[in-house]
C-alpha positions as CSV (number, residue, x, y, z in Angstrom):
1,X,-7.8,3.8,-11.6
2,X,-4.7,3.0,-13.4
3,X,-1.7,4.0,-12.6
4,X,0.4,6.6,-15.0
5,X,3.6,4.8,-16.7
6,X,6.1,6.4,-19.1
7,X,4.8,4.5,-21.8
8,X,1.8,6.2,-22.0
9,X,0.4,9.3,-24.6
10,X,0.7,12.8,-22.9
11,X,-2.8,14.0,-24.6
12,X,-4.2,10.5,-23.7
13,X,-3.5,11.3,-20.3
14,X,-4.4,14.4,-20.1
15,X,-7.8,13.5,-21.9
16,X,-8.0,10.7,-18.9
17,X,-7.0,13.0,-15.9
18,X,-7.4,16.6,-16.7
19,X,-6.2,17.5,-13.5
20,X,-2.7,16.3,-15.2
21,X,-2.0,19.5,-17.5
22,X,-1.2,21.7,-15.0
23,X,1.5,18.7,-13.8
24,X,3.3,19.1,-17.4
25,X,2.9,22.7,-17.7
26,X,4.7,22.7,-14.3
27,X,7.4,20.9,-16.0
28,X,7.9,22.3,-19.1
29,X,6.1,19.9,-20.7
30,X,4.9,21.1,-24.5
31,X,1.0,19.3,-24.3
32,X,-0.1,21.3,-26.9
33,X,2.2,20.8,-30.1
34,X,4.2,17.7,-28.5
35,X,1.5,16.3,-26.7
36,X,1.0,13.3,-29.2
37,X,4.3,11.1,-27.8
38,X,4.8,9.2,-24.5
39,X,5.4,10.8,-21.6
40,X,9.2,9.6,-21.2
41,X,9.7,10.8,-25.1
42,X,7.9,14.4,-24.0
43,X,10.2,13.9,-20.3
44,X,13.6,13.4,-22.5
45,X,12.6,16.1,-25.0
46,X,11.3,19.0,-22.6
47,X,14.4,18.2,-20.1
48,X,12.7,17.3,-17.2
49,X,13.0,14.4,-14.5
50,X,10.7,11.2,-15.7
51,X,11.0,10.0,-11.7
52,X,9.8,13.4,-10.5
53,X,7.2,14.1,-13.6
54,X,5.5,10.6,-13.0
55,X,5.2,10.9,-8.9
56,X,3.5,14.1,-9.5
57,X,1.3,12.8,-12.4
58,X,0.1,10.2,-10.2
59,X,-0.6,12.2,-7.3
60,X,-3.4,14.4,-9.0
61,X,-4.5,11.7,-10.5
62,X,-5.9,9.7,-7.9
C-alpha cells in the first residue's frame, strides 16, 4: 500500500482508504466542501498539525 504524503487529495484519499474520514473529522478537517485540495492545504486551512494528521492517516490506513 502506499504510504499517505501531504501532497496528496483529501477526497482521493478518502476514496482510497475510507477508514481515513473519521481521521479528518477528528481533526477538523472540512472533507465535504474542502475535500478537493491536498492534505497540507486542507492541514494549514482547518488549523490542525500536518505531523500529527499524517501519523494518524497512516495508521488506519494500513
Amino acid at each position: 500500500m502506499e504510504k499517505i504524503t501531504k501532497d496528496m487529495i483529501v477526497n482521493d484519499v478518502i476514496r482510497d482508504y475510507p477508514r481515513t474520514i473519521t481521521v479528518f473529522t477528528r481533526f477538523g478537517i472540512d472533507s465535504c466542501c474542502g475535500g478537493a485540495v491536498s492534505i497540507e492545504e486542507a492541514a494549514k486551512r482547518d488549523g490542525a498539525s500536518l505531523d500529527e494528521l499524517l501519523r494518524a492517516l497512516n495508521e488506519v490506513s494500513n
